[in-house]
C-alpha positions in Angstrom: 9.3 6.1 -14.6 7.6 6.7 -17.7 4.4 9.2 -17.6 1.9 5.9 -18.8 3.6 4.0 -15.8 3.1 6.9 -14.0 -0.3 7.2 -14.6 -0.9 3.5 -14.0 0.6 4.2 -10.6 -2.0 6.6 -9.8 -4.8 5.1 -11.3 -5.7 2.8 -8.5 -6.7 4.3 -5.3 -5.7 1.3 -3.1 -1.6 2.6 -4.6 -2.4 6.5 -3.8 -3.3 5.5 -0.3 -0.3 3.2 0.6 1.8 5.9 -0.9 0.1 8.7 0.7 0.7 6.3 3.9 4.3 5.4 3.0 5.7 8.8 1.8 4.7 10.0 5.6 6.3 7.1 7.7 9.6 7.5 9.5 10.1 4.0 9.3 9.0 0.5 7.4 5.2 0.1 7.6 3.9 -3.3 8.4 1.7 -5.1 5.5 -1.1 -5.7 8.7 -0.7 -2.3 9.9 -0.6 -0.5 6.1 -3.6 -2.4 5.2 -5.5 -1.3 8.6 -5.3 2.2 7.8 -6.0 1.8 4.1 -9.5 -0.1 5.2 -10.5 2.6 7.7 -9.9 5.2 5.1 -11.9 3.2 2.1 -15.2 2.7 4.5 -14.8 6.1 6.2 -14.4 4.0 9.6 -11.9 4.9 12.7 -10.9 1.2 12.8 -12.1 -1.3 10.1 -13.1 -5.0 11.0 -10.2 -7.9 10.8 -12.0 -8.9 7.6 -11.8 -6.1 5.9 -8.6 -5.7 6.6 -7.6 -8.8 5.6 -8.8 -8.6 2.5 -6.7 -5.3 1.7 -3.5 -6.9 3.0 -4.4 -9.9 0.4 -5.2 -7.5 -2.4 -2.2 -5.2 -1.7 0.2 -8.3 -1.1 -0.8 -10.2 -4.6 -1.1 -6.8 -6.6 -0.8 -3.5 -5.9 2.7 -3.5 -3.7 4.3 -5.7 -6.3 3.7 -3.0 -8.9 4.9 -0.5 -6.8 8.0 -2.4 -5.8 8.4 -3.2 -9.5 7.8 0.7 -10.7 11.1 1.5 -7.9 8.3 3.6 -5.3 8.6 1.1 -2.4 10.6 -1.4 -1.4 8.5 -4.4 -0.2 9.4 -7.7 1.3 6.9 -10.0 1.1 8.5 -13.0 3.3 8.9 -9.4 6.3 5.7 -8.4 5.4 7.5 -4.5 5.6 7.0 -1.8 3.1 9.4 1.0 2.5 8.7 3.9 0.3 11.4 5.1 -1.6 10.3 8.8 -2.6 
């Protein structure tokens, strides 16, 4: 990975949370379950709202866990809705 791609990585903070997330899983993380925890975290909640959550699973599905998968730091299967990291 190049330092800019690096960088570009980093730069979103959706990305630093699902690999925060990812990098301390055992096993494959569900998209529903990833983007959960990533919702709590952004409004400082225990458990967001289905909603909210939703929309981070649409936003991480159509952009930032292609990226990842496409920079080699997860492996994601869209049509399993699993993410793996690969760090």
């Amino acid at each position: 990975m190049t330092e800019n791609e690096y960088h570009e990585l980093l730069m979103a903070e959706p990305r630093r949370m699902a690999l925060n997330i990812l990098t301390n899983a055992t096993t494959p993380v569900d998209l529903k379950d990833l983007s959960a925890t990533i919702a709590a975290r952004e409004n400082d909640v225990e458990v967001a709202d289905e909603e909210t959550a939703e929309r981070v699973a649409c936003h991480l599905h159509h952009s930032h866990l292609p990226k990842m998968a496409d920079l080699g730091v997860i492996d994601y299967n869209p049509d399993a809705s699993r993410i793996e990291s690969c760090l």
